[in-house]
DOSEKOL-747488 format. One record per residue (C-alpha): x, y, z. Coordinates in steps of 0.2 Angstrom, whole numbers, padded with zeros to 4 digits, always signed. Layout:
REM DOSEKOL-747488
XYZ;...
This chain:
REM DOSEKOL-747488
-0049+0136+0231;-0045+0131+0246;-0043+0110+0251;-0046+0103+0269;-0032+0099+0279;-0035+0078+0277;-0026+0070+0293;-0009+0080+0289;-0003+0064+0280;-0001+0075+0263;-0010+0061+0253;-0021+0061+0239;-0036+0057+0251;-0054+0067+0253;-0046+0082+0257;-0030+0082+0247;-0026+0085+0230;-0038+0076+0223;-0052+0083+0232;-0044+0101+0225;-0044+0096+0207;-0061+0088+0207;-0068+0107+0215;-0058+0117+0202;-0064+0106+0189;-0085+0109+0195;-0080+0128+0195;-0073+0130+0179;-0090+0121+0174;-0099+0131+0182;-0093+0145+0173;-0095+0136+0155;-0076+0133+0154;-0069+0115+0150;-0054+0106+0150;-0043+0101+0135;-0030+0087+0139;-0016+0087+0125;-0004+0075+0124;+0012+0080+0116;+0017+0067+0102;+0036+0065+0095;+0040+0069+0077;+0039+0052+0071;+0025+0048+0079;+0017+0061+0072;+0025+0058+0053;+0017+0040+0056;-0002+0047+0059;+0000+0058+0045;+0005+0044+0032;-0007+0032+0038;-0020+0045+0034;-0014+0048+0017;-0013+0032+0013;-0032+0029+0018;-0036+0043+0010;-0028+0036-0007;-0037+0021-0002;-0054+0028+0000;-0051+0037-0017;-0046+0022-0025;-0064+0013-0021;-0073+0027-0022;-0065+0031-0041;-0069+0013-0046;-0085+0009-0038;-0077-0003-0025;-0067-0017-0039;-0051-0009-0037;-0039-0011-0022;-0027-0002-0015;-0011-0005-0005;+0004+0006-0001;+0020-0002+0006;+0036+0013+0010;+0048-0002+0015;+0054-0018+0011;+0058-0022+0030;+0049-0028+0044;+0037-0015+0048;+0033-0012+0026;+0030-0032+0026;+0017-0031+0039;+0007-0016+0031;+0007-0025+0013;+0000-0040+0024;-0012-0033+0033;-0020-0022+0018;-0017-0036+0003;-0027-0051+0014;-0043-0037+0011;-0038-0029-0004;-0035-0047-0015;-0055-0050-0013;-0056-0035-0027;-0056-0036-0046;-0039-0028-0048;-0027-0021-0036;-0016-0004-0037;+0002-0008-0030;+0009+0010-0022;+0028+0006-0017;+0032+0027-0022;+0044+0032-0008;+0048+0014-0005;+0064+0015+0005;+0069-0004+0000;+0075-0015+0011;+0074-0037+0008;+0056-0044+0009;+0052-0040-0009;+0052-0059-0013;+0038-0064+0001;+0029-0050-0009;+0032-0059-0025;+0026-0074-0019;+0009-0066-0015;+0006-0059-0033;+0014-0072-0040;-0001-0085-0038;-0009-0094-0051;-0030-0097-0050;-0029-0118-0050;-0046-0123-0043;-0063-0117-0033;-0068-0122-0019;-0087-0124-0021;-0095-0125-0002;-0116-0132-0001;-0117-0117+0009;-0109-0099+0007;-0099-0090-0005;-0085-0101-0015;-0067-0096-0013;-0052-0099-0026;-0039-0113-0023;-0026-0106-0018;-0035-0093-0006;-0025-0075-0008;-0025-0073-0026;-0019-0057-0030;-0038-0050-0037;-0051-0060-0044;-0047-0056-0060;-0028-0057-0059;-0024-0039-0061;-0010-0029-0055;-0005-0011-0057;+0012-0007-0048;+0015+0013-0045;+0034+0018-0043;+0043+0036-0044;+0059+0044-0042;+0060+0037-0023;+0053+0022-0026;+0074+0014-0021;+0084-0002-0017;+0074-0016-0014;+0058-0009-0021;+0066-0005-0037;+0069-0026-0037;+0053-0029-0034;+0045-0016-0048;+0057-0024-0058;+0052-0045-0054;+0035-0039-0057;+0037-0032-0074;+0049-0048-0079;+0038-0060-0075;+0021-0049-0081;+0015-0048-0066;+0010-0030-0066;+0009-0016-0076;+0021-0001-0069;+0016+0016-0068;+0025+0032-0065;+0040+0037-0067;+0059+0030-0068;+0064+0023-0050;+0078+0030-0041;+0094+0017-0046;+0103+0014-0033;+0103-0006-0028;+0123-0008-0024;+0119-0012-0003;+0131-0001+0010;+0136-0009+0026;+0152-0006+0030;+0158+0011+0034;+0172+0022+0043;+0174+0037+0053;+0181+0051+0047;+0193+0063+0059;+0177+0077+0059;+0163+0066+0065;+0155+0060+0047;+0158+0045+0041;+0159+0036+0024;+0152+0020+0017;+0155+0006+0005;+0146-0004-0006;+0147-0023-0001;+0134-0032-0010;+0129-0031-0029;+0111-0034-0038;+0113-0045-0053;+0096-0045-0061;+0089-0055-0075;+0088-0044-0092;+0096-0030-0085;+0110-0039-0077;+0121-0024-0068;+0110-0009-0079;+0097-0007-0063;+0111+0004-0053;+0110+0021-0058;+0096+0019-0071;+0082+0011-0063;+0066+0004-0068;+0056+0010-0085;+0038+0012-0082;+0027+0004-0094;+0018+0019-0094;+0025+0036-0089;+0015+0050-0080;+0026+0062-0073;+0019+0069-0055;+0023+0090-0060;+0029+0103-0050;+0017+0114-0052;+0000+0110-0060;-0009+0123-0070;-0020+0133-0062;-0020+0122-0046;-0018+0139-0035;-0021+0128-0017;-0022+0112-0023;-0003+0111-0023;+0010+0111-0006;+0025+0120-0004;+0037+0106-0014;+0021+0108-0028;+0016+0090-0024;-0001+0089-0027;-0012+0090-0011;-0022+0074-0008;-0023+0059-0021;-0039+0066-0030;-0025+0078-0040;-0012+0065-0040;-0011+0061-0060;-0002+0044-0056;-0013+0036-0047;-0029+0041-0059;-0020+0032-0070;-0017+0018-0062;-0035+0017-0060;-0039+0019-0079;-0026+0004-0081;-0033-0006-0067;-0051-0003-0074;-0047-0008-0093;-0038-0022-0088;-0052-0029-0078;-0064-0025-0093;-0051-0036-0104;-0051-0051-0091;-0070-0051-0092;-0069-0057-0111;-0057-0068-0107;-0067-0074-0092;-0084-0080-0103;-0073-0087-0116;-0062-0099-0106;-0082-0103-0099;-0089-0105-0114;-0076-0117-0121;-0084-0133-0128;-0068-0144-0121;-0056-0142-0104;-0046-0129-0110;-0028-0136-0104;-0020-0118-0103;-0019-0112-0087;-0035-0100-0085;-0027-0080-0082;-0040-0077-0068;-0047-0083-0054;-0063-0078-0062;-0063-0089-0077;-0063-0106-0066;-0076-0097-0055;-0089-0096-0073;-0083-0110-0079;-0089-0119-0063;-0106-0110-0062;-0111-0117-0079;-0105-0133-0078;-0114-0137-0060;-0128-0151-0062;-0144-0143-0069;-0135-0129-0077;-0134-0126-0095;
């Protein structure tokens, strides 16, 4: 193809490049040929498209699994960036009837007490509009029936090991898995060595409630183990090359944690139409948000 000379000013004008492009582009058409435009991603950016869609695709298996009342959040860091993922997937996920807590691989960091505060929330009232849905007081509870299943493995580290840990002390969660990683000694100061590496040092221990100075090197105890195997029996393809299982429909922990989250919820339920059907205002603190919500249906004006 040949383009037109264009006033000699070597511009992208009529008869420039751009008129050269737009006639090789019409013959290649005409031919039945097209024009792919690939943009060539970095590594990370292209390790941060494929977690975001595993981490969808756990998700979608989660709600599919329990028929839309389970949630489903995964958090890989305690720092900025883990902070806002929990954020922006626990303002949906909390309007279920249970939520599944996924910190395996968690790489720690130190926001696992703003995290804490979320599932920490106690159902104290309902707001009960004259039109629309009612909502729980304080909004954001974590599910409406109270119920938290936390997932950790081997590389679940740092400050997600603290926060497995908080979560089980103050019975916030039941934790599933396998033992976490121990190490939550922080490093920050460190010294090069005459070959180019260099060495760290510890400079700031965890002193934790009931296991005082027993999290390093020992980690957090599941409440319930299930071990993710190397190799599943008679998986052929169904495994990759590190025997990981493939996608979360053959990932043992998280069916589990699905079971848990389910019988749970079916526990809560009872507890539910009994704090309803109470004769007097029960003075204990109600253990779901559902139990104020039937409680407040059946005592509204008219209702019996």
């Amino acid at each position: 193809v040949v383009g037109g000379g264009g006033g000699g000013g070597g511009g992208r004008d009529a008869g420039g490049t751009a008129d050269i492009g737009v006639r090789i582009e019409a013959a290649r058409r005409a031919r039945g040929l097209r024009t792919l435009r690939v943009r060539c991603i970095s590594y990370q950016e292209e390790q941060d498209m494929r977690y975001r869609d595993w981490v969808h695709s756990c998700g979608e298996t989660v709600h599919r699994e329990s028929k839309g009342r389970v949630g489903y959040i995964h958090v890989s860091e305690m720092e900025k960036k883990g902070f806002a993922d929990f954020t922006r997937q626990y303002l949906v996920e909390c309007e279920r009837d249970a939520i599944i807590l996924d910190i395996r691989g968690n790489t720690g960091g130190f926001c696992s007490p703003l995290i804490i505060d979320s599932l920490s929330r106690r159902p104290l009232g309902v707001h009960v509009p004259r039109y629309g849905h009612p909502t729980s007081f304080p909004n954001d509870l974590p599910s409406n029936y109270q119920v938290v299943v936390c997932v950790v493995n081997e590389e679940t580290g740092s400050d997600g090991e603290g926060l497995a840990h908080s979560l089980a002390c103050l019975q916030l969660a039941t934790i599933v898995g396998t033992r976490t990683w121990g190490g939550v000694i922080v490093t920050g100061d460190s010294a090069e060595l005459v070959d180019g590496s260099s060495i760290s040092f510890p400079t700031e221990g965890f002193f934790l409630h009931k296991t005082e100075w027993g999290l390093e090197n020992r980690g957090v105890a599941p409440d319930i183990l299930v071990a993710d195997p190397p190799v599943l029996p008679g998986a052929g393809a169904t495994v990759d090359r590190a025997g990981r299982p493939r996608g979360p429909e053959k990932d043992p922990q998280l069916k589990k944690a699905i079971a848990v989250a389910l019988k749970r919820i079916a526990q809560r339920e009872k507890e539910a139409q009994a704090f309803a059907a109470a004769k007097d205002i029960p003075r204990s603190l109600p253990s779901s948000y559902a139990c104020l919500l039937e409680r407040a249906k059946r005592s509204l004006p008219g209702r019996k």
